[in-house]
N, C-alpha and C positions, 0 to 999 in steps of 0.2 A: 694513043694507048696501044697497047701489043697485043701481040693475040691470045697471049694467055690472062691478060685480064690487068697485069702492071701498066699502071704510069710512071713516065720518068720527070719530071720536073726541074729543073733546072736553075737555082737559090745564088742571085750574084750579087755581090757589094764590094763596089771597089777593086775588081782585080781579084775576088776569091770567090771564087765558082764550089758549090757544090750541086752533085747531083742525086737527089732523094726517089727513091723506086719503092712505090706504093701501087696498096689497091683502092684507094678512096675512103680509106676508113675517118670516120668522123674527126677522131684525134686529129691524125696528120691535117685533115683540111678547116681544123680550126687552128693549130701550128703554120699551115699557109697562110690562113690571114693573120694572124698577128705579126708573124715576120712581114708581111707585104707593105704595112707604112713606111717602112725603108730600105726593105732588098727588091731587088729586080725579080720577080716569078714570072716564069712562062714556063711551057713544053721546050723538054727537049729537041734542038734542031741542030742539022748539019753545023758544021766547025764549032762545035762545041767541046776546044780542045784548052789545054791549061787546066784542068778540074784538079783539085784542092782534093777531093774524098767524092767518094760512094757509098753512099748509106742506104742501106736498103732496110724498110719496116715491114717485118716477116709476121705472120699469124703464131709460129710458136718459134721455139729456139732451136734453130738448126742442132744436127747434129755435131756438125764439124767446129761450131762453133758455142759450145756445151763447155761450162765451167768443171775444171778440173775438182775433183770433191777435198775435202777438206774443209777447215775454218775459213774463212777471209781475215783481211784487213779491213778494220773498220774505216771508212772516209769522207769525207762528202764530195756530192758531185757539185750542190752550191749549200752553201752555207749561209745564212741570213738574220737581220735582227729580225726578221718573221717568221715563225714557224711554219706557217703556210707555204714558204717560198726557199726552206730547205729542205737538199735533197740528200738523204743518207744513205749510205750504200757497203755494199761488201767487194775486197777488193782480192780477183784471185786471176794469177800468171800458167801459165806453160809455155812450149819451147814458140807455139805458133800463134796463139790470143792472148791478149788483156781482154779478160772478164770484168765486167761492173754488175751488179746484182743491187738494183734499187729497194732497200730493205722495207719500205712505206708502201710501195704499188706493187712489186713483185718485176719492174720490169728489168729486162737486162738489156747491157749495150757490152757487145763482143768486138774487139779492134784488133786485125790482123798486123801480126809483125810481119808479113812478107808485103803488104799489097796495101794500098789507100781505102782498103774495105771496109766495112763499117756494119753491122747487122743489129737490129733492135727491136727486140720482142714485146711487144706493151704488154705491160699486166694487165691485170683484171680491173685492179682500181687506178688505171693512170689515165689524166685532164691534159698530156702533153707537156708539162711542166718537163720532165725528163728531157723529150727531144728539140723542145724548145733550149733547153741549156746544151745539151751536145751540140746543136749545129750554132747556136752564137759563141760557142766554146770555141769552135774549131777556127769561126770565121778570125776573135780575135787573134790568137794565134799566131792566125796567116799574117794578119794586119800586119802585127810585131815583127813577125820576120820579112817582111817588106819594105820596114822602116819607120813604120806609123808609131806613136809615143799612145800608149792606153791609160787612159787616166781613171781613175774611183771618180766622177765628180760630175754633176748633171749641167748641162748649159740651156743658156736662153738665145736665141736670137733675134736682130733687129736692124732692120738697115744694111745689111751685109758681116756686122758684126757679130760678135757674141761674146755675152760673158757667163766664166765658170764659178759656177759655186761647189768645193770642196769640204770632207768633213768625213769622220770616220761613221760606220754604217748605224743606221735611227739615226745619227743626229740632226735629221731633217731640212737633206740637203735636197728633195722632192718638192718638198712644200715650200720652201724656198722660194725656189727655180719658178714652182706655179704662181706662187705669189707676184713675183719679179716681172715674169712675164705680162703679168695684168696690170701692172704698175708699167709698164713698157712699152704693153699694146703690143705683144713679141709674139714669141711662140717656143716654149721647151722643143730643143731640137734633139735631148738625150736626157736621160731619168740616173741612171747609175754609173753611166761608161761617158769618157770622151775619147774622140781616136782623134789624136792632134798630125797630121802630116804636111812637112814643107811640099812647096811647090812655087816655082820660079819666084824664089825668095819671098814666100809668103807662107804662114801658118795656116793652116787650114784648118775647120771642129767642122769634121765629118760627123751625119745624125746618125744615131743607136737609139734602138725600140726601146721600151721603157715599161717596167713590171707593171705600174699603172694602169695600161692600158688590155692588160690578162686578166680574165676573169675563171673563174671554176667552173666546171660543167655543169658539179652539183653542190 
């Protein structure tokens, strides 16, 4: 921790490093653990270089990084067949930030066009939902541009194997999966996403967290 009171932490899966600069607020370290069933968490240390983004969760909205006024663009930041687990937003530009304005919590996410920076105000009523999708937002991203194949589809594995079950969103590709897995003796190794990547001519289903396993604060 630094002496002004931020921690840096340090979020890697695969080759895509982010680094999150917090003060411990409860959000953020319920957002640590539920990424932690499949990213690598630790503190920030020496050669921690290659980083993907810097996101830092501020107590309010920076100045510099203050949505220009006007209407938005309405958008989502995700969109779901659960209402619980969509996130809707207002979407506003200038010469130096992409604005996000989470229209349900009140929080915003500011993303610099010069620099890999990243700033994020929690609202009043936000569970994390929000930064939990920015940073697996970004991670897949990277994936994609890496080379990894992203699929819609939850898998099970067994044995070194796995198999995907596909299906557009509710149709109950979850329950499935859970079911399958119990019929298998397995284990759900991704709930929504598959990240498929070769390797010395072999397929890989890299695991992805899975909504499931999120719960609300209140």
């Amino acid at each position: 921790m630094s002496e002004n009171g931020i921690r840096e932490t340090r979020i890697g899966f695969h080759g895509s490093v982010i680094i999150l600069r917090h003060r411990g607020e409860s959000v953020v370290e319920r957002t640590l653990e539920f990424l932690g069933s499949h990213y690598l968490i630790r503190q920030v240390g020496r050669g921690d270089g290659g980083v993907l983004a810097r996101v830092e969760v501020a107590d309010t909205e920076s100045a510099a990084h203050r949505a220009p006024a006007g209407p938005g663009r309405p958008i989502f930041i995700r969109k779901s067949a659960s209402q619980f687990f969509t996130v809707p937003a207002e979407y506003r530009s200038d010469t130096r930030v992409e604005h996000l304005m989470c229209t349900r919590t009140g929080t915003t996410i500011a993303f610099s066009k010069e620099d890999p920076e990243i700033t994020v105000a929690l609202g009043a009523d936000s569970d994390g939902l929000e930064l939990i999708e920015l940073l697996r937002d970004l991670v897949l991203k990277h994936q994609e541009n890496l080379g990894s194949t992203v699929l819609h589809a939850t898998s099970v594995c067994r044995g070194g194997g796995a198999v995907l079950v596909v299906g557009r969103k509710g149709a109950g590709k979850s329950t499935v999966a859970m079911e399958l897995a119990d019929a298998l003796d397995g284990r759900v190794l991704s709930g929504d996403k598959a990240l498929l990547a070769e390797e010395h001519g072999r397929v890989h289903n890299g695991p992805w967290g899975h909504w499931p396993g999120f719960r609300p604060s209140r």
